[in-house]
C-alpha positions, -999 to 999 in steps of 0.1 A, spaced: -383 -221 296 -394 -247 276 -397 -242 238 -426 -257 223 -435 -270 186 -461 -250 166 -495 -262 176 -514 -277 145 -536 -255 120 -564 -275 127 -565 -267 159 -594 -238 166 -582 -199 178 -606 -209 208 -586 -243 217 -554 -224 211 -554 -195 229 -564 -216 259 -536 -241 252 -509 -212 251 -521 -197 285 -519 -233 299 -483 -237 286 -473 -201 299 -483 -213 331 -463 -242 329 -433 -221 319 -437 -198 350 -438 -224 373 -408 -245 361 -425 -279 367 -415 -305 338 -445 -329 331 -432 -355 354 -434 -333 379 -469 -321 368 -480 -359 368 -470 -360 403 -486 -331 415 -521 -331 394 -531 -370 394 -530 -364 351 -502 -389 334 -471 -369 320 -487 -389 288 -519 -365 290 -504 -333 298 -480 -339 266 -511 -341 247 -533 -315 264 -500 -288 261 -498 -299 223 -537 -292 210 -536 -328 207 -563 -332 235 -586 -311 251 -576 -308 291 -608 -319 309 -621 -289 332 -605 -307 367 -572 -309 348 -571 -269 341 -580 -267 380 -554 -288 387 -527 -270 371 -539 -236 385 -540 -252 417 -501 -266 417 -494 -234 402 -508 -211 431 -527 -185 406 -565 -178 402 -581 -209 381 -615 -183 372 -599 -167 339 -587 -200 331 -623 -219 334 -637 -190 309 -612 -197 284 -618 -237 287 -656 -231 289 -654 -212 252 -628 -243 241 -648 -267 255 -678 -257 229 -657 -251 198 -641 -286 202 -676 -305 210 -687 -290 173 -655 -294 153 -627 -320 175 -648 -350 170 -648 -347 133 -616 -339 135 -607 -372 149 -596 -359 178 -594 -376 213 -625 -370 237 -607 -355 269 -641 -374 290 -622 -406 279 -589 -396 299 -585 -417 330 -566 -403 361 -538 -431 376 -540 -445 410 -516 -422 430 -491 -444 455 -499 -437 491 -482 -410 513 -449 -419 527 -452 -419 563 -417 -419 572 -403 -383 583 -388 -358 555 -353 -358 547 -335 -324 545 -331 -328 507 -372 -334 508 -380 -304 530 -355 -283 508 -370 -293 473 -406 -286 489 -391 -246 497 -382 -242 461 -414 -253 451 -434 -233 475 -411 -205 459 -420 -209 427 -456 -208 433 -449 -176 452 -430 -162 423 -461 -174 397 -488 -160 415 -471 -125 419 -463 -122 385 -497 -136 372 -526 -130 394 -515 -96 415 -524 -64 395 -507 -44 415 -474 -62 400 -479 -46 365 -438 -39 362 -432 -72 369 -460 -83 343 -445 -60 314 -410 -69 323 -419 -106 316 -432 -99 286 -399 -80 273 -377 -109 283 -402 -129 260 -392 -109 230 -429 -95 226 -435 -84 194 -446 -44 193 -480 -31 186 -494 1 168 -530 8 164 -542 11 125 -580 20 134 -609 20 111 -644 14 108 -655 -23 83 -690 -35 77 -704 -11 113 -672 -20 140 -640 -10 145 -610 -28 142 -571 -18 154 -553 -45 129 -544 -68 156 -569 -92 162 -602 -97 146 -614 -117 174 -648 -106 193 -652 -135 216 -610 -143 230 -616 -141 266 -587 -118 284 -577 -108 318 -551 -93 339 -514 -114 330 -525 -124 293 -504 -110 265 -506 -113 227 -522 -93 197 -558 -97 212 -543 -75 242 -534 -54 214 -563 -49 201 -587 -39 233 -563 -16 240 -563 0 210 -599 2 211 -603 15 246 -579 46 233 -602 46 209 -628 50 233 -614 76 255 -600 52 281 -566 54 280 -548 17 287 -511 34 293 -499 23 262 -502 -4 231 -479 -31 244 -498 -61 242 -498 -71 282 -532 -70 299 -518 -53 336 -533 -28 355 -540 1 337 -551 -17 309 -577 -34 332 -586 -3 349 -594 12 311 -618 -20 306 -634 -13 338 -639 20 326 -659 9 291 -678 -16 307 -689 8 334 -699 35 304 -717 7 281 -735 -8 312 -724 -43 317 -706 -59 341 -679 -43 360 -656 -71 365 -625 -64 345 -623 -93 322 -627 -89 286 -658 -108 272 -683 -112 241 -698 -85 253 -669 -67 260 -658 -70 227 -693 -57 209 -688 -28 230 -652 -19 223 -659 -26 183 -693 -5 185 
């Protein structure tokens, strides 16, 4: 897995957090950015910059990536959607580079001379890997194999300090009310809904930080009692709900 540098202070939570889930991805699939060059029609030059906060992915290079990477692009799109607004107010006067300006190369033709065994066998490993991804990313019904990913990780541990400030509640994890989450994220905001779902009543099957099943089953739960959408994804409106 690769290790990454910090990303820059200047770069906003909303950038960030979608920057992290794209380089997770990356990391599942084991594609270096060569290969990702190859694969999504974006230079290995770009995705450096995009997987850095040094450039904001344009929305076809997210689907790209999600696409190569065999796994759901819709939780993705969200989190780009929110990015995509926080860095049209504060990236340009940050001086930062306009992903609109990023031009996709010219991709060489398709061979049309037969596979070679060594071909054919590096395609399988591939296809493997995307297999591997999507099972540990997009199925819910894989929620050990979520959690045990996350332990391997060295995730930090969690504990729930709630409390009441200025009218909503807070767990001490996260102060966020807009991060968007689904199932396969991890992190402090994870944390924090399901803190706040105990809090609630709906029990997430324990403070760990990894948004799997139960956990989503718990959201479904609150969204179902505060009236809004029932679609398991943690929202804005999610979020006023949980912090009351």
């Amino acid at each position: 897995m690769s290790r990454w540098k910090a990303l820059p202070e200047s770069v906003d939570p909303q950038v960030r957090q979608l920057v992290v889930q794209l380089r997770r991805l990356k990391d599942h699939s084991g594609l270096n950015l060569k290969s990702l060059e190859a694969r999504t029609g974006y230079s290995k030059s770009s995705w450096e910059r995009y997987l850095n906060g040094k450039s904001l992915p344009p929305r076809q290079a997210v689907e790209e990536l999600a696409r190569v990477c065999v796994v759901d692009p819709t939780g993705l799109l969200a989190l780009h959607e929110v990015a995509e607004t926080c860095w049209g107010e504060r990236g340009t006067a940050a001086g930062q580079q306009n992903p609109e300006a990023e031009e996709r190369p010219v991709l060489p033709p398709e061979p049309r001379h037969r596979p070679t065994k060594r071909q054919l066998l590096a395609a399988a490993v591939v296809v493997a890997a995307g297999v591997l991804v999507a099972l540990l990313v997009t199925e819910p019904w894989h929620e050990d194999a979520v959690r045990t990913t996350a332990k391997a990780g060295a995730q930090p541990s969690y504990a729930c300090d709630v409390h009441r400030k200025e009218g909503s509640w807070y767990a001490g994890n996260s102060p966020t009310r807009d991060a968007v989450l689904q199932m396969g994220m991890a992190g402090p905001e994870v944390a924090e809904v399901q803190c706040l779902l105990q809090r609630a009543g709906f029990s997430p099957g324990g403070i760990d930080g990894v948004f799997g099943n139960r956990t989503q089953w718990a959201v479904r739960q609150e969204q179902q009692h505060a009236k809004l959408v029932v679609d398991g994804i943690v929202g804005p409106h999610t979020w006023t709900a949980l912090r009351g």
